[in-house]
Residue frames as a rotation matrix with the C-alpha (Angstrom) as fourth column:
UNK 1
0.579 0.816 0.000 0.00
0.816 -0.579 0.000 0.00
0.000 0.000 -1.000 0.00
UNK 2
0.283 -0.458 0.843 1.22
0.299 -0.793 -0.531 3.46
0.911 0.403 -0.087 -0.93
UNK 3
0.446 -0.004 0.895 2.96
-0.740 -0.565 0.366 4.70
0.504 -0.825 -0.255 2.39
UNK 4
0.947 0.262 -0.187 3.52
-0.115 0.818 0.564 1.35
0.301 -0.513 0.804 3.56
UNK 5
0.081 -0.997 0.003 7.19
-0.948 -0.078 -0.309 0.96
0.308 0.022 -0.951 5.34
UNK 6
0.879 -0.015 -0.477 8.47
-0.002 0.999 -0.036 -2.78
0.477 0.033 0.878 5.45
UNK 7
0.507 -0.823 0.254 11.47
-0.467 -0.015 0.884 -3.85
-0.724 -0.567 -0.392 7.72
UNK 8
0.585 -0.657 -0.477 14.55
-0.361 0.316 -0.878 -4.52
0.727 0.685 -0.052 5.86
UNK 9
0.566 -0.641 0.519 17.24
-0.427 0.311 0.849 -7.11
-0.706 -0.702 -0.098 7.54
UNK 10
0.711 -0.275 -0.648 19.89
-0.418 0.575 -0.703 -8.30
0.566 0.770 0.294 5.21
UNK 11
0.580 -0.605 0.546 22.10
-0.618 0.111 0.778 -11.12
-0.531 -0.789 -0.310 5.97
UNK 12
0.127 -0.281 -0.951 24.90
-0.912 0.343 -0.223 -12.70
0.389 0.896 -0.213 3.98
UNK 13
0.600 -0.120 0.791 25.37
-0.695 0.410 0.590 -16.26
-0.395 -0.904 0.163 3.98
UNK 14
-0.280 -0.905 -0.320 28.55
-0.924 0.164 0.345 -18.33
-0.260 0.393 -0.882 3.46
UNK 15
0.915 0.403 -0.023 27.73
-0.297 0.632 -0.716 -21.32
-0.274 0.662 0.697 0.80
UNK 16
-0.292 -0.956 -0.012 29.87
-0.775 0.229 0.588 -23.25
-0.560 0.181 -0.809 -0.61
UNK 17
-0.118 0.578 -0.807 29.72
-0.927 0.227 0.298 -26.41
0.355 0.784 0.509 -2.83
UNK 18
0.500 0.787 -0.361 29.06
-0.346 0.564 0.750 -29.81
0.794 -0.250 0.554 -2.05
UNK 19
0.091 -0.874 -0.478 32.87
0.642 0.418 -0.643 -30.02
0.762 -0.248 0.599 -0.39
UNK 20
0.364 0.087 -0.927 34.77
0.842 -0.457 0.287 -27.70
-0.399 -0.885 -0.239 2.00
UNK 21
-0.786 -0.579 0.217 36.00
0.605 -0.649 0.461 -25.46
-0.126 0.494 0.860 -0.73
UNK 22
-0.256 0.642 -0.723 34.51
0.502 -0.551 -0.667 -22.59
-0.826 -0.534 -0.181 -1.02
UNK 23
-0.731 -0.026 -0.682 34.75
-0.650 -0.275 0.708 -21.91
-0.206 0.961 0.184 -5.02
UNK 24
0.076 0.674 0.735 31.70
-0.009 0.737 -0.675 -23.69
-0.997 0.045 0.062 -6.51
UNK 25
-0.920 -0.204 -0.334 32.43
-0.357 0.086 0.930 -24.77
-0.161 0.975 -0.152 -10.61
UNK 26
-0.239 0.963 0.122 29.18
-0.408 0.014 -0.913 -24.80
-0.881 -0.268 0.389 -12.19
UNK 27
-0.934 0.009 -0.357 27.87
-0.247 0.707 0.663 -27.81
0.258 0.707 -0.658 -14.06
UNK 28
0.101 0.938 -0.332 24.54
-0.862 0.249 0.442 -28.77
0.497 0.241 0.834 -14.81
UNK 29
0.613 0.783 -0.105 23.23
0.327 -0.131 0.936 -29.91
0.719 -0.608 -0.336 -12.08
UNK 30
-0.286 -0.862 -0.419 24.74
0.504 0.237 -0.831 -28.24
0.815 -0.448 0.366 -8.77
UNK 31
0.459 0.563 -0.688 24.32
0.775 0.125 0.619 -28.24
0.434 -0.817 -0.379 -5.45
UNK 32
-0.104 -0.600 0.793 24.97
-0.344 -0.726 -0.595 -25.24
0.933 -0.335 -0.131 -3.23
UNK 33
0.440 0.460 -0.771 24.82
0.655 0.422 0.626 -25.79
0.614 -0.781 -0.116 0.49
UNK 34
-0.252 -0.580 0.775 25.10
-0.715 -0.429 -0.553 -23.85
0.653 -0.693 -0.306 3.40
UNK 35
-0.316 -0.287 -0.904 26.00
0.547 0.724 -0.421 -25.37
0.775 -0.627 -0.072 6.89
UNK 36
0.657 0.581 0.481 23.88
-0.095 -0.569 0.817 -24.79
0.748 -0.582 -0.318 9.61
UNK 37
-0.336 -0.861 -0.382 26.65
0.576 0.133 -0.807 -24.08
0.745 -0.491 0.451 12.00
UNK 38
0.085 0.555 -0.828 25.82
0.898 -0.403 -0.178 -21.72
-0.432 -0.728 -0.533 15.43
UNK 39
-0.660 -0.324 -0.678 27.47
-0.058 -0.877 0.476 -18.52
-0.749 0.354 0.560 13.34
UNK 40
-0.888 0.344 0.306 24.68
0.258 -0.178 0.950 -19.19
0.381 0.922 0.070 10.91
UNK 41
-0.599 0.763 0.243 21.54
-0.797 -0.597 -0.093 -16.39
0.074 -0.249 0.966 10.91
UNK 42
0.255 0.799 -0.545 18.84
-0.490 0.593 0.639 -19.54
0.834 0.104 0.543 10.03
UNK 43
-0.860 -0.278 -0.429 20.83
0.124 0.701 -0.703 -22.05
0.496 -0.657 -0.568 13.31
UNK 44
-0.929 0.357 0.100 18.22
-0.058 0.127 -0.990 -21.06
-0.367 -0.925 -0.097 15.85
UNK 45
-0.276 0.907 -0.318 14.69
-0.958 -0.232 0.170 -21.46
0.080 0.352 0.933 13.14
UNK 46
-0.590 0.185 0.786 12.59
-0.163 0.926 -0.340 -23.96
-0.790 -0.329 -0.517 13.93
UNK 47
-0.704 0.400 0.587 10.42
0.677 0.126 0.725 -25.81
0.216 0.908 -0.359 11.26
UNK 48
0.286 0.864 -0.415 7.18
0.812 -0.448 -0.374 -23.69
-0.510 -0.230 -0.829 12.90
UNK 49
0.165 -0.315 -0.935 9.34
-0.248 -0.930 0.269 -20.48
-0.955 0.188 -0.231 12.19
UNK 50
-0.890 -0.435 0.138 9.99
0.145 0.016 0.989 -21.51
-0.432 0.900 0.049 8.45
UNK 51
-0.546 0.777 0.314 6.12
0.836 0.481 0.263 -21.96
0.053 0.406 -0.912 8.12
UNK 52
0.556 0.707 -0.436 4.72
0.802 -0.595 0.059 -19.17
-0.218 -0.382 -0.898 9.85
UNK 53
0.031 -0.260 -0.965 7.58
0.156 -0.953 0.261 -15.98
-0.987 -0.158 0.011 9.37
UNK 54
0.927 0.359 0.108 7.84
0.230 -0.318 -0.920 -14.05
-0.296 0.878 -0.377 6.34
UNK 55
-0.098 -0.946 -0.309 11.56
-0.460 -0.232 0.857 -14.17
-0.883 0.226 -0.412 4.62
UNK 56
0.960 -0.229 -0.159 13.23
0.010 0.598 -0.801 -15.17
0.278 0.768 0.577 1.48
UNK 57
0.413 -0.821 0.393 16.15
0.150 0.487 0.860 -16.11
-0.898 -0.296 0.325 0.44
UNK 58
0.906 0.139 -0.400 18.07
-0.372 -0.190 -0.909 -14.35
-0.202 0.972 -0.120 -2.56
UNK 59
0.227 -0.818 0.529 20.65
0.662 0.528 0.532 -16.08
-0.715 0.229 0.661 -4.59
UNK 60
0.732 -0.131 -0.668 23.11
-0.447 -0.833 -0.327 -13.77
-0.513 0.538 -0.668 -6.83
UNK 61
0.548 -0.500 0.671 25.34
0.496 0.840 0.222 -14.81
-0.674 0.211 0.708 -9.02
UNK 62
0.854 -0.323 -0.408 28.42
-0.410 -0.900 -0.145 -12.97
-0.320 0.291 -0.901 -10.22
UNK 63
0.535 -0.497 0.683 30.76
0.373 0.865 0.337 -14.19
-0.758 0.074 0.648 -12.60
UNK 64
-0.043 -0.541 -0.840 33.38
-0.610 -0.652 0.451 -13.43
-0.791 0.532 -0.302 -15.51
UNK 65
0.723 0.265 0.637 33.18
0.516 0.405 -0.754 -14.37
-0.459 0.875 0.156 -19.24
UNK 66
-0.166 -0.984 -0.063 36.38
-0.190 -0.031 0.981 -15.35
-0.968 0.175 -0.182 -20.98
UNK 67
0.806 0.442 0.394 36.38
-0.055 0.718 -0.694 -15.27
-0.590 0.537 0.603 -24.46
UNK 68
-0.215 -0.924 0.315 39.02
-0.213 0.359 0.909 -16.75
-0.953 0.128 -0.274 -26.73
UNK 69
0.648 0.148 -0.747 39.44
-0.652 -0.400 -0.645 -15.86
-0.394 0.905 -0.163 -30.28
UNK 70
0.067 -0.689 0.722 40.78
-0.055 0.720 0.692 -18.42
-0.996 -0.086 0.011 -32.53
């Protein structure tokens, strides 16, 4: 609604791929995963709190494109 002021919390979390490296090489299909560890914002949600609160979760993706003339 015009006027309307929404709370804003942003939090980053550390992902990685299916190993302990933190570089993920991307091939059709791939898994990201974070680790619920205690330093992670989600550690203390319970399933109730996944149903009932209102969050998302964006994914970005930021990458470089090499090309090679031949």
């Amino acid at each position: 609604m015009e006027g309307e002021v929404l709370p804003f919390h942003q939090v980053e979390l550390k992902v990685g791929g299916e190993g302990d490296d933190d570089r993920i090489f991307f091939i059709w299909p791939t898994t990201i995963v974070h680790k619920l560890t205690g330093e992670s914002p989600l550690y203390r949600l319970r399933a109730e709190d996944l149903i009932h609160d209102n969050f998302e979760i964006v994914v970005l993706l930021e990458g470089k494109l090499k090309f090679v003339c031949a």
